[in-house]
C-alpha positions as a printed NumPy array, in Angstrom:
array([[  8.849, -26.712,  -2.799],
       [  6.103, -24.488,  -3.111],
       [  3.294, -24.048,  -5.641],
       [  3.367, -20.692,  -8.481],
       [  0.482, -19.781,  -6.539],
       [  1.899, -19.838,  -2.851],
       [  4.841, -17.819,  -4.612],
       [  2.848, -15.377,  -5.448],
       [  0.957, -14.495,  -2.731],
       [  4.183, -14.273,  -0.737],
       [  5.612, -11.988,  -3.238],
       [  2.497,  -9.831,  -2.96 ],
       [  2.379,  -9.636,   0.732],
       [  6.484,  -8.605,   0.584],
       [  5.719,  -5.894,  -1.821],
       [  2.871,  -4.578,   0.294],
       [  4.342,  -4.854,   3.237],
       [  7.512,  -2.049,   1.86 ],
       [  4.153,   0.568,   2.295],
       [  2.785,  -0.534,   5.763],
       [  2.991,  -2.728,   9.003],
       [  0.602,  -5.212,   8.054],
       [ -1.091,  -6.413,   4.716],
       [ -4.836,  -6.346,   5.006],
       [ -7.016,  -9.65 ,   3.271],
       [ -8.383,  -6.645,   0.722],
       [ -4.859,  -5.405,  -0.346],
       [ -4.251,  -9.255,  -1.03 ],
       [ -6.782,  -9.765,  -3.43 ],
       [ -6.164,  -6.351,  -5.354],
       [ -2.735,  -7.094,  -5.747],
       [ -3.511, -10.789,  -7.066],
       [ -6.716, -10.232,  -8.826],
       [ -8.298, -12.456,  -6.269],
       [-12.163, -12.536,  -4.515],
       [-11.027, -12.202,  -0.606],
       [-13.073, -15.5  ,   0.055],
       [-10.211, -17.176,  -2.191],
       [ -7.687, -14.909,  -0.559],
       [ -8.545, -16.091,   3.143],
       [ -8.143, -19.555,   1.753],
       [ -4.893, -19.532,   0.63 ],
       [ -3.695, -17.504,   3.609],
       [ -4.605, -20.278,   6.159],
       [ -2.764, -22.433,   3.943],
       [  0.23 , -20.057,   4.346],
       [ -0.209, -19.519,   8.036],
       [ -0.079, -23.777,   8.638],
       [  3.073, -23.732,   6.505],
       [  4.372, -20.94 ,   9.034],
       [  4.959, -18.701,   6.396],
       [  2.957, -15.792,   7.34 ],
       [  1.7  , -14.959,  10.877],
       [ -2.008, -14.418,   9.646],
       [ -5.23 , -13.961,  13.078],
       [ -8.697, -12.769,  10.834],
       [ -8.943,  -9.125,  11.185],
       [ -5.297,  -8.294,  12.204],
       [ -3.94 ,  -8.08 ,   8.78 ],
       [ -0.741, -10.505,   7.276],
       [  2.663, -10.345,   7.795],
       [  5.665, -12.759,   7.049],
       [  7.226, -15.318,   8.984],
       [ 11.362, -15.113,   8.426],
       [ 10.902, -18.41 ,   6.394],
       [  7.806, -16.288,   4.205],
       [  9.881, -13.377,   3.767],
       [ 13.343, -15.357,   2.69 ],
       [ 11.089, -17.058,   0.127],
       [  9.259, -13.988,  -0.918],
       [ 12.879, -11.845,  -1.747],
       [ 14.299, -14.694,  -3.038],
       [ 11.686, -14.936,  -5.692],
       [ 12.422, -11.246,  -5.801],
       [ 15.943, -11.552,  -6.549],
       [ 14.756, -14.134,  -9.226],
       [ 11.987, -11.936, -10.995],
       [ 14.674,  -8.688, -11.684],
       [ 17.464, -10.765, -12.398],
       [ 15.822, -11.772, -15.115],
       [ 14.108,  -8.348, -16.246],
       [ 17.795,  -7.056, -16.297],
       [ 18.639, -10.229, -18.545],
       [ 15.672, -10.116, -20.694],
       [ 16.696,  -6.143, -21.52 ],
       [ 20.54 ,  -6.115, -21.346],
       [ 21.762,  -9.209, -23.06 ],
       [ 18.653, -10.371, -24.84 ],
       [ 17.857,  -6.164, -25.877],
       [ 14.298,  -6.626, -25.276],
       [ 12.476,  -3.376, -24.335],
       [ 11.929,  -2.34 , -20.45 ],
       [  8.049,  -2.23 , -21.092],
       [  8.208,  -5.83 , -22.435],
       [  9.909,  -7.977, -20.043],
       [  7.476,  -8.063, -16.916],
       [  5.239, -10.843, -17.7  ],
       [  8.214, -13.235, -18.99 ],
       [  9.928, -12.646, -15.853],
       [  7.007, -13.714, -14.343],
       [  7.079, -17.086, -15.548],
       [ 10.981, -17.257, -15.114],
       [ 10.556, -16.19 , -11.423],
       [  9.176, -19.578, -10.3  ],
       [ 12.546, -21.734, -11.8  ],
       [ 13.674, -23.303,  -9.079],
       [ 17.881, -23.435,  -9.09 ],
       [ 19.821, -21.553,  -7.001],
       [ 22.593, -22.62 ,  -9.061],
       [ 20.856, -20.955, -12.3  ],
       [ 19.952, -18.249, -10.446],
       [ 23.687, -17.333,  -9.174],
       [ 25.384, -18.095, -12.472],
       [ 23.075, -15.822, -14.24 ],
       [ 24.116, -13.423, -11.68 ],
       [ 27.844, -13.8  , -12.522],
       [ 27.232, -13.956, -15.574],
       [ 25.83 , -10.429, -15.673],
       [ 28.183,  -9.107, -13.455],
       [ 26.252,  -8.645, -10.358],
       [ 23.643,  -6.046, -11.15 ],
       [ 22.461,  -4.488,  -8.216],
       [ 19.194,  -2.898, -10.115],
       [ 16.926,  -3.754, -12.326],
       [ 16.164,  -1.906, -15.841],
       [ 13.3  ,  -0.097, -13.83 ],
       [ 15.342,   0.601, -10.961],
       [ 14.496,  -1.483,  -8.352],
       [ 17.347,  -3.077,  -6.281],
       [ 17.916,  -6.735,  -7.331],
       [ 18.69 ,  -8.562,  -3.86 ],
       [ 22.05 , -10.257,  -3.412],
       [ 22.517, -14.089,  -2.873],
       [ 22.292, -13.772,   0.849],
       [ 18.957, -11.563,   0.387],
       [ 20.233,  -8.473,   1.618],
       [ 18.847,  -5.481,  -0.549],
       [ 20.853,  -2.187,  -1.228],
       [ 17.783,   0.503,  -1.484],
       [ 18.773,   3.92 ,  -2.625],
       [ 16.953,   6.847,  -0.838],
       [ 14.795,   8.389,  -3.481],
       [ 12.135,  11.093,  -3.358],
       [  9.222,  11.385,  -6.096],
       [  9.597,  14.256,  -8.559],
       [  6.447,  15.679,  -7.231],
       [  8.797,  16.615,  -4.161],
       [ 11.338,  18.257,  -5.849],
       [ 11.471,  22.071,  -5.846],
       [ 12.071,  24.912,  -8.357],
       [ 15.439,  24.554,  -9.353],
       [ 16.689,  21.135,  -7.972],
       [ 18.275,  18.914,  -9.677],
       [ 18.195,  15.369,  -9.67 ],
       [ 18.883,  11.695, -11.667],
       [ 15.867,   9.521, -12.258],
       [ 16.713,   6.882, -10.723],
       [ 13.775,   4.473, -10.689],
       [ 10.32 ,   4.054, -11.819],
       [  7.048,   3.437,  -9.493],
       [  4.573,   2.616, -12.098],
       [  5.645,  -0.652, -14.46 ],
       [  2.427,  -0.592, -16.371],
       [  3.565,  -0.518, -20.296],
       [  1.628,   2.55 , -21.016],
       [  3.683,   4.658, -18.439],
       [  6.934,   3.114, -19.365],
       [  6.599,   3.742, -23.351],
       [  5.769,   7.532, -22.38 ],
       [  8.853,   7.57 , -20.708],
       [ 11.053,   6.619, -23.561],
       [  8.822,   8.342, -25.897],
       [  9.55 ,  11.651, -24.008],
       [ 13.216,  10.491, -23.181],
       [ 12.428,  10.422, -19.137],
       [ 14.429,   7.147, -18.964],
       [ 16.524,   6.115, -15.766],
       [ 19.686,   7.98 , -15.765],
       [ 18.346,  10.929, -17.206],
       [ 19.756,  14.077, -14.973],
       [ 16.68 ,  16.254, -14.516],
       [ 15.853,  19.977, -13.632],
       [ 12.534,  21.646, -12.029],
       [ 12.893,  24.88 , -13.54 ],
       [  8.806,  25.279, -13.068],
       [  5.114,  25.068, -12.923],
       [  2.074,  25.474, -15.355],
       [ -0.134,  28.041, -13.705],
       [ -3.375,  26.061, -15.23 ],
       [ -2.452,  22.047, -13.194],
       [  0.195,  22.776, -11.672],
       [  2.213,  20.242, -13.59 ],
       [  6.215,  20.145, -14.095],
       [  8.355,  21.814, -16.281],
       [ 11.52 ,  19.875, -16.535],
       [ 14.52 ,  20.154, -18.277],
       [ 16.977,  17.468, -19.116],
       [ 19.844,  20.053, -20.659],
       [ 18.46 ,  18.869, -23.956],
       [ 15.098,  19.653, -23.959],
       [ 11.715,  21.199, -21.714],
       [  9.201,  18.7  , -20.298],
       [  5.561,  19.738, -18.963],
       [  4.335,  16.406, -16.909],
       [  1.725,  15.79 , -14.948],
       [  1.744,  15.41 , -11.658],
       [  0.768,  11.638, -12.23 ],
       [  3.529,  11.274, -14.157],
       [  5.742,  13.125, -11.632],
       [  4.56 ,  11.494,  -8.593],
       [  6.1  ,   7.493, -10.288],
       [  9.04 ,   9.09 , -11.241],
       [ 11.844,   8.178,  -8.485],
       [ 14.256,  10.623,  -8.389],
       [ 17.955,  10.186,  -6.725],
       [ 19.304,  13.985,  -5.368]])
């Protein structure tokens, strides 16, 4: 067993360590809202438990026993978004912090029923791949909008900001996953995105355009 706290950091360090080699003591406490002092702490705690290979000034990575920890409370956290949205029809933008509590439950048995009982989802209802029992992850090769050119088409597949704000701009603008998007052009003033969904025209951002995950 682990503490919430141990969880977390783990979690943190897997997520950080999707952009680069090696998760510096800064990054940490950033994506924890944690003072580095309190950050180094808790790593040497982690490194004695041989769940991350952690030297001072060579940056954090995890241990096999870190990272099977660290998906599996993964797999946990976006099983439960997907249950939280699709069977108890809360919205997308709601669901992060309860899953965040629900993440730490314990039971494998819980957490594979619940997976049966959904039918196996392999993402969650912001896109990200939901890893399987055995921790293996399905990722889908997706490209930011920002990337796409004039004329290309291509499904919004996923979603790299989860703040609330950016998700209820999505659905008030009907950018939602599944959405089939065009790039049919570009605002002389920003350079932002005219899209087109076959219903309707879209001028974004490039903010917006750049956390919008886009399956070609």
């Amino acid at each position: 067993m682990h503490s919430f706290t141990e969880e977390n950091y783990l979690k943190a360090i897997f997520h950080l360590l999707l952009k680069t080699q090696s998760a510096t003591t800064n990054e940490i406490a950033a994506a924890t809202g944690t003072k580095a002092a309190s950050v180094t702490d808790m790593l040497k705690k982690l490194a004695e438990k041989k769940l991350i290979n952690y030297a001072r000034y060579q940056g954090v990575t995890l241990t096999d026993s870190g990272e099977r920890i660290a998906v599996g409370i993964v797999r946990k956290h976006r099983l439960w978004e997907h249950f939280l949205v699709d069977k108890l029809k809360f919205k997308w933008d709601e669901v992060h912090e309860m899953a965040e509590e629900l993440e730490h439950i314990s039971s494998t048995e819980l957490i594979n029923r619940l997976d049966e009982f959904m039918g196996h989802p392999q993402f969650d209802p912001h896109g990200d791949p939901i890893p399987d029992c055995n921790g293996r992850i399905s990722n889908q090769h997706l490209q930011s909008a920002l990337h796409l050119k004039k004329d290309q088409t291509g499904k919004i597949a996923a979603v790299a900001d989860h703040s609330p704000a950016f998700l209820q701009y999505l659905e008030k603008t009907q950018l939602t996953i599944g959405q089939t998007i065009t790039v049919t052009g570009l605002t002389d003033y920003d350079m932002a995105l005219v899209l087109n969904n076959s219903q309707n025209e879209f001028n974004i951002s490039r903010e917006v355009a750049k956390n919008l995950l886009i399956l070609v």
